[in-house]
C-alpha positions as CSV (number, residue, x, y, z in Angstrom):
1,X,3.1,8.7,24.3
2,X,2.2,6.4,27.5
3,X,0.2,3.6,27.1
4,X,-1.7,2.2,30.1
5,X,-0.3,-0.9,31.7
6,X,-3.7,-2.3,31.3
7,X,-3.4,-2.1,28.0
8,X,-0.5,-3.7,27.8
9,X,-1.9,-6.5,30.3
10,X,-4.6,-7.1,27.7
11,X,-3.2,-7.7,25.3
12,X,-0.8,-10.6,26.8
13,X,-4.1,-12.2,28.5
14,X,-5.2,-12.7,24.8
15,X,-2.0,-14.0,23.7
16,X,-2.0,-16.3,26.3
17,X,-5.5,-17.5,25.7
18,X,-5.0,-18.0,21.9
19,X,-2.1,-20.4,22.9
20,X,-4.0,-22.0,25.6
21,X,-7.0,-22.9,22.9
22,X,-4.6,-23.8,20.3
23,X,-3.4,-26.6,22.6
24,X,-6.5,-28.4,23.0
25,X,-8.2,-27.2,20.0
26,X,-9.3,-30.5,17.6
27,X,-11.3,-28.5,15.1
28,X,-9.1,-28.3,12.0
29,X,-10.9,-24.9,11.1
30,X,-10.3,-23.8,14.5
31,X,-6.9,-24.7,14.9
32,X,-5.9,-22.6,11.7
33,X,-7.9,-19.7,13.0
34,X,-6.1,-19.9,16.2
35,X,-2.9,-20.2,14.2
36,X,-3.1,-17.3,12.1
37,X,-4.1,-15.3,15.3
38,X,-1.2,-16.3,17.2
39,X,0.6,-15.6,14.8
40,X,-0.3,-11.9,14.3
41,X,-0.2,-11.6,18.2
42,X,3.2,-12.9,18.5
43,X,5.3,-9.5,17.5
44,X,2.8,-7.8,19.4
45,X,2.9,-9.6,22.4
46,X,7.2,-9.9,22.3
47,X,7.2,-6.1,21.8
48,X,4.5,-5.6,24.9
49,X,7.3,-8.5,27.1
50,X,10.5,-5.7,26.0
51,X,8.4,-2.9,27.2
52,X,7.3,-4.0,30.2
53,X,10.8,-5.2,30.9
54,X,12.1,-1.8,30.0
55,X,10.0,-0.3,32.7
56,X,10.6,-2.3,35.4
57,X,14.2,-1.6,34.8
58,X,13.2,2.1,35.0
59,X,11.3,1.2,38.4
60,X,14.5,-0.8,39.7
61,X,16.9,2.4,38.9
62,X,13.9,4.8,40.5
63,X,14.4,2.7,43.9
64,X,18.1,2.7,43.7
65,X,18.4,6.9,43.3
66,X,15.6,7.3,46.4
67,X,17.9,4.5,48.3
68,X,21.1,7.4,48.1
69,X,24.6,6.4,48.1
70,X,27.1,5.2,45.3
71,X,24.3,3.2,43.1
72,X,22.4,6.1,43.1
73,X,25.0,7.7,40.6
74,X,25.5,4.8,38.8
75,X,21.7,4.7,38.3
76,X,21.3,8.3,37.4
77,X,23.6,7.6,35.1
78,X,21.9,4.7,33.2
79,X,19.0,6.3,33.0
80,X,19.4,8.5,29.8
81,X,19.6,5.5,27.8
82,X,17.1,3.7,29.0
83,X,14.3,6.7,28.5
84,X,15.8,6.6,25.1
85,X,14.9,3.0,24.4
86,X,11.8,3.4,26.2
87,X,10.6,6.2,23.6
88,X,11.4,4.2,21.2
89,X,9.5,0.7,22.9
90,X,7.0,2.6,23.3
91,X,6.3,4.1,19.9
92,X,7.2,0.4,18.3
93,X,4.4,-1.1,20.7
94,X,2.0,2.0,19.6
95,X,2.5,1.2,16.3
96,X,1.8,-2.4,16.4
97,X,-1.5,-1.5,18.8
98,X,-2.9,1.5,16.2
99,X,-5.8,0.0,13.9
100,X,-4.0,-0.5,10.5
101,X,-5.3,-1.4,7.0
102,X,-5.6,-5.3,7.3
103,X,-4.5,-5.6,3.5
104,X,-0.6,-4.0,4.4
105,X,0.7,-7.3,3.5
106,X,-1.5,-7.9,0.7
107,X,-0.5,-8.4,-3.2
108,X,-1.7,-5.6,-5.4
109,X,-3.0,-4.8,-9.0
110,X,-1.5,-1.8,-10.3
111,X,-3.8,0.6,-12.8
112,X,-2.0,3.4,-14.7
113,X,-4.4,5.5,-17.4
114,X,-3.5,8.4,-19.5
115,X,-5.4,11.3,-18.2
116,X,-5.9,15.2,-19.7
117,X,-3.0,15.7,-22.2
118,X,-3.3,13.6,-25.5
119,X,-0.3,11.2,-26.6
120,X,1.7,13.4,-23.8
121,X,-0.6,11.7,-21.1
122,X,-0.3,8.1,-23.1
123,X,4.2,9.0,-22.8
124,X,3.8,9.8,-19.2
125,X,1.6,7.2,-17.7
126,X,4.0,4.5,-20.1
127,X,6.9,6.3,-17.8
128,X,4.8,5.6,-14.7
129,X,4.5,2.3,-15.2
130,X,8.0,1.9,-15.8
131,X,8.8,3.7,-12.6
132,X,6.3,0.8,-11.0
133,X,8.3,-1.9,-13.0
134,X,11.7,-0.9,-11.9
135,X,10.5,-0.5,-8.3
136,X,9.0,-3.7,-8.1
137,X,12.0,-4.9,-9.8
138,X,14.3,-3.3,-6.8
139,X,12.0,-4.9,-3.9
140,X,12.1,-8.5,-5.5
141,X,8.4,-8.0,-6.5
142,X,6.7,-10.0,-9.4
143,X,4.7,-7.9,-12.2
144,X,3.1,-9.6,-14.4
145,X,1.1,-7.6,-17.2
146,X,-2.7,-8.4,-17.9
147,X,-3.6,-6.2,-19.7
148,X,-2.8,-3.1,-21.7
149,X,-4.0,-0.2,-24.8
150,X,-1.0,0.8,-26.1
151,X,-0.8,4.8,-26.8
152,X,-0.8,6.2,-30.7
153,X,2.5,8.1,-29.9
154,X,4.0,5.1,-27.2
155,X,3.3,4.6,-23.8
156,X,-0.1,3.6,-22.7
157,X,-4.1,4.6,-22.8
158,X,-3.9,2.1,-20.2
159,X,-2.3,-0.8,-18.4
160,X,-3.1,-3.4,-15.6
161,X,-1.2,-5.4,-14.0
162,X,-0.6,-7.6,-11.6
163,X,2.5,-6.8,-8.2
164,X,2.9,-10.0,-6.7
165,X,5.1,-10.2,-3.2
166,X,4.9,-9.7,0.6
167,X,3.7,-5.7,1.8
168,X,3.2,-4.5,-2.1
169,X,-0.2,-2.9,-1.1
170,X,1.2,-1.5,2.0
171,X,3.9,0.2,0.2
172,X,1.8,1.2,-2.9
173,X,-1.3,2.2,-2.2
174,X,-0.8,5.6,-1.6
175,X,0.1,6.0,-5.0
176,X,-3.5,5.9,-5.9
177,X,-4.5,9.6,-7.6
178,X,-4.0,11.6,-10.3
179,X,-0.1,12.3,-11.1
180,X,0.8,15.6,-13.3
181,X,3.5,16.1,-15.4
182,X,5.2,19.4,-16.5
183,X,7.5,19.2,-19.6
184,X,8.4,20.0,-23.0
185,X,7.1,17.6,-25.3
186,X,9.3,16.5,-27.9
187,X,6.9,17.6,-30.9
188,X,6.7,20.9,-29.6
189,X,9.1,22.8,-31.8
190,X,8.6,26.4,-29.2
191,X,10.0,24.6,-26.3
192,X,6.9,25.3,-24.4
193,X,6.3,23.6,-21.4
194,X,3.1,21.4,-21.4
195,X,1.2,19.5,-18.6
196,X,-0.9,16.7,-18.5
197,X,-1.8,14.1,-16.8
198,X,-2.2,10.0,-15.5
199,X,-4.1,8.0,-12.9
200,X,-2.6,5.1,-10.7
201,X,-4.8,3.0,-9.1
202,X,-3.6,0.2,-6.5
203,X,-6.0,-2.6,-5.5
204,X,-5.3,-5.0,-2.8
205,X,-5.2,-8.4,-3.7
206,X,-5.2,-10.6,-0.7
207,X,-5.0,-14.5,-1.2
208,X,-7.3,-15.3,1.6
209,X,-10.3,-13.6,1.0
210,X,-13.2,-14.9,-1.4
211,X,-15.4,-12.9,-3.9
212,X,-18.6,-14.7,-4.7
213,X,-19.3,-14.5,-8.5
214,X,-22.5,-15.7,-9.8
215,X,-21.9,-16.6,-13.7
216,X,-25.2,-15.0,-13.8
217,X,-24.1,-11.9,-13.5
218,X,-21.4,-12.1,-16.2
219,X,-21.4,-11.3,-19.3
220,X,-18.5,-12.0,-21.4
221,X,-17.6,-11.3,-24.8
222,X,-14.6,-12.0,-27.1
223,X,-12.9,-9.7,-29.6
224,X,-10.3,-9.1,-31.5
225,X,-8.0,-6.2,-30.0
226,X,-6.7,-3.4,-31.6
227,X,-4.0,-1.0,-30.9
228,X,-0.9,0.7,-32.1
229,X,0.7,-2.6,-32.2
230,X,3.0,-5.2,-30.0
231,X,2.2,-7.8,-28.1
232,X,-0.9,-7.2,-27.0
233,X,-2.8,-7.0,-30.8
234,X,-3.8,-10.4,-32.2
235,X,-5.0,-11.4,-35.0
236,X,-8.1,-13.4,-34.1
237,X,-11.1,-13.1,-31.4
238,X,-9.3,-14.0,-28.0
239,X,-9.4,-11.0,-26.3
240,X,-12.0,-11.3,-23.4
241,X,-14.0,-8.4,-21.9
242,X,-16.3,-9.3,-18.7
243,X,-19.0,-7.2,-17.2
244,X,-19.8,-7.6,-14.3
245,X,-23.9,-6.5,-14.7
246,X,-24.8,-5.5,-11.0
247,X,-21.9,-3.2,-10.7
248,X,-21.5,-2.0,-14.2
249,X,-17.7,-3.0,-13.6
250,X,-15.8,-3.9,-17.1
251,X,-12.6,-5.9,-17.5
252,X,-10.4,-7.1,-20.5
253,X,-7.7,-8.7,-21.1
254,X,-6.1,-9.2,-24.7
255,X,-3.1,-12.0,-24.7
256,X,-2.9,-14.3,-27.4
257,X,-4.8,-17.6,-25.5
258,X,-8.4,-16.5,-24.9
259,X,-8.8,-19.1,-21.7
260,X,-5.8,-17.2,-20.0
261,X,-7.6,-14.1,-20.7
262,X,-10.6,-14.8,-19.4
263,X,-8.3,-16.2,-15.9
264,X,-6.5,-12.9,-16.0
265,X,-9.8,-11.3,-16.2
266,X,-11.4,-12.4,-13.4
267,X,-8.8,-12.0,-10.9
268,X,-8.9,-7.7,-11.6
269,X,-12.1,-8.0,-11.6
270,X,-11.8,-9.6,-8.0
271,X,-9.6,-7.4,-6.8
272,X,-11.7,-3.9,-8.1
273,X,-15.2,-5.7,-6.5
274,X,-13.2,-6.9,-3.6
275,X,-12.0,-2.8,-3.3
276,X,-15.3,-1.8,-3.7
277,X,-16.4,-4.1,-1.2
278,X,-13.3,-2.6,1.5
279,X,-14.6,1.2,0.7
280,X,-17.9,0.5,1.9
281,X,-17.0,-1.4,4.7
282,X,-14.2,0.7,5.6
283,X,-15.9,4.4,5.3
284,X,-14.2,5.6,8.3
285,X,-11.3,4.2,7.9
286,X,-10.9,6.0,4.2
287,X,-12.3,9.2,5.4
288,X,-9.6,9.0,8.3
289,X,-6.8,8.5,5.7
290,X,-7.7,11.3,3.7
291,X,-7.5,13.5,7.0
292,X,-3.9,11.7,7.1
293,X,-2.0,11.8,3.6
294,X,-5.3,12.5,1.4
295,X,-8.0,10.1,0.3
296,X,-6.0,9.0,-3.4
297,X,-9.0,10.1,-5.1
298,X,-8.7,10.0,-8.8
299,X,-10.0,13.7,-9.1
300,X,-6.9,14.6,-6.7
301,X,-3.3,15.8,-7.8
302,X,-1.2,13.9,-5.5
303,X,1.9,14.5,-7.4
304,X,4.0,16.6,-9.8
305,X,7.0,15.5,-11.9
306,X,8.6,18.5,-13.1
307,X,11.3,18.4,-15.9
308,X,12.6,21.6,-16.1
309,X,13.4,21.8,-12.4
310,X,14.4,18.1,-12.2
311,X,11.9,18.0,-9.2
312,X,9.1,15.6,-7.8
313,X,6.8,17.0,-5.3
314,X,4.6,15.0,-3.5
315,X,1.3,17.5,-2.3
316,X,-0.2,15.7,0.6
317,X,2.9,16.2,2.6
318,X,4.5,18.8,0.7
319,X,8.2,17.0,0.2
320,X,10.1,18.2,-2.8
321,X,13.1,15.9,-4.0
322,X,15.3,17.6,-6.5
323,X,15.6,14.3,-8.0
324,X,13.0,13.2,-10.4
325,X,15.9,11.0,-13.2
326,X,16.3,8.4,-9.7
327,X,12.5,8.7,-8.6
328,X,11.4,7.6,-12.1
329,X,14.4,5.0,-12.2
330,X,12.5,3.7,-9.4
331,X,15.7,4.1,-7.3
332,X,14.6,7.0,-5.3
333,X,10.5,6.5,-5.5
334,X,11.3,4.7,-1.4
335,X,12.2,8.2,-0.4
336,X,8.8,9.4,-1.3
337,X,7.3,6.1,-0.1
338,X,8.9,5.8,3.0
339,X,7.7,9.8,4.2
340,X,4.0,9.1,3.2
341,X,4.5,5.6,5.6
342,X,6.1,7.8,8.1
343,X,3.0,10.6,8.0
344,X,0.4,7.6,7.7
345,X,2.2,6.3,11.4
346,X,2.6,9.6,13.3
347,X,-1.6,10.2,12.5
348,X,-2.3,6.5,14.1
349,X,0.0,6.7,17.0
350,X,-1.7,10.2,17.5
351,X,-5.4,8.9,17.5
352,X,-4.4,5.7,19.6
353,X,-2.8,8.8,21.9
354,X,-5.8,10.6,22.5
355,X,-7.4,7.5,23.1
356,X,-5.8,6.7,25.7
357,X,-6.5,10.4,27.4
């Protein structure tokens, strides 16, 4: 891809005029406004200064081959390398320039629910959440559990919790869908192979935004919780359940000190109003992603974890890993990560391509 030297020229002219306002800005508002702009313009702006700088050297060596003589050679030469690291300027600068989800940095709340499939779905979406656990684990992440219905057979009906650390919904939220799993349970005595099925749903949880809650439009009520057993079944009323009435949205949370779980209530229920709040804001930009890598649609098999063949396939982007002990180990999950990133890239770069036609 090319992108116009104007381009690039604009966006250096607003870098320069953040700093230039920062500097006599008194405002204290202001001045953190400015701050977090500059700061977000900063990588752009270096990567815009290494690309222009990149082409000007191509301009330089363009002169010294029309010139003739000995430096001609020695420029033709160069210049190999140079296109090389221009490609790759380029596409950097492309990347930072394509609109992107403004919650890539954001903290997340991870959802994982037992779909079609009985106490095979409640093992599978407890293996899941594992998978989550040892990934976050790997990346330095904080998970913290809020809250969870434990499955009659193990695993989980469900189980919410909270993925605390820098780019978690950047790397997790295409995760979000229905994941199917093909095995031979461990009850079945014929060795047949039976599938069923679990949702994940990942919910950005930025610090800086604020969800306006009128108490008015709560209603809470205690309980006592109930459940195969574990930690999360107490013996008296502390388990909190909040609706919120103008969106029918329901949250509970069941630890032993009702005041924490009405804490660790509130902030899912944040972050599910605040991802309602993004999907109607962001229509286009959802329906654009599901054109990209799918829309993570609960009613839409995303993935398939496959016992008998050891394999993991991943359907929006049809990649097949032959490794599904490592994927749910949470050692090789990147792998699958890192190719929906990849896909989610080349479809920006290619819109901000044709916009520039």
């Amino acid at each position: 891809m090319h992108i116009p030297s104007a381009k690039l020229e604009q966006v250096l002219d607003r870098f320069r005029e953040v700093e230039a306002r920062m500097s006599a800005a008194s405002d204290g508002a202001e001045i953190v406004r400015l701050s977090r702009e500059h700061a977000e313009l900063r990588p752009v702006a270096e990567a815009v200064e290494a690309l222009a700088r990149g082409r000007a050297e191509r301009a330089d060596l363009d002169e010294m081959i029309a010139a003739g003589g000995e430096m001609a050679s020695l420029a033709r030469e160069e210049i190999p390398e140079l296109e090389q690291r221009l490609t790759e300027l380029e596409r950097g600068v492309g990347l930072l320039l394509a609109p992107k989800d403004k919650d890539e940095n954001a903290s997340a709340i991870l959802e994982v629910r037992a779909g079609t499939g009985g106490d095979e779905a409640a093992l599978f979406a407890g293996d899941l959440f594992r998978m989550y656990q040892r990934y976050a684990a790997v990346r330095g992440w904080r998970l913290e559990v809020e809250d969870a219905s434990e499955g009659d057979a193990g695993g989980y009906k469900e189980i919410v919790a909270s993925i605390t650390g820098d780019g978690v919904f950047g790397r997790l939220k295409f995760e979000s869908g229905v994941h199917r799993v093909q095995r031979v349970p461990a009850t079945e005595a014929g060795g047949r192979i039976h599938t069923s099925a679990a949702t994940v749903a990942v919910l950005p949880q930025p610090e800086d935004v604020e969800i306006e809650i009128n108490d008015a439009d709560l209603r809470i009520d205690t309980y006592r919780s109930s459940g195969a057993g574990g930690q999360h079944v107490n013996k008296t009323d502390s388990a909190v359940r909040i609706t919120h009435l103008p969106t029918g949205v329901v949250v509970t949370s069941s630890e032993k000190s009702q005041h924490q779980n009405r804490a660790k209530a509130m902030k899912v229920l944040k972050a599910r109003l605040y991802d309602m709040q993004r999907s109607q804001l962001d229509a286009e930009r959802a329906e654009a992603r599901k054109s990209q890598v799918g829309s993570g649609d609960r009613s839409e098999r995303i993935r398939t974890y496959n016992f008998p063949q050891g394999r993991v396939t991943d359907h929006r982007i049809n990649l097949t890993l032959y490794a599904l002990p490592k994927v749910l180990e949470g050692e090789d999950l990147d792998v699958l990560v890192e190719a929906l990133i990849a896909e989610d890239q080349a479809e920006r770069l290619a819109a901000l391509e044709q916009e520039f036609q």
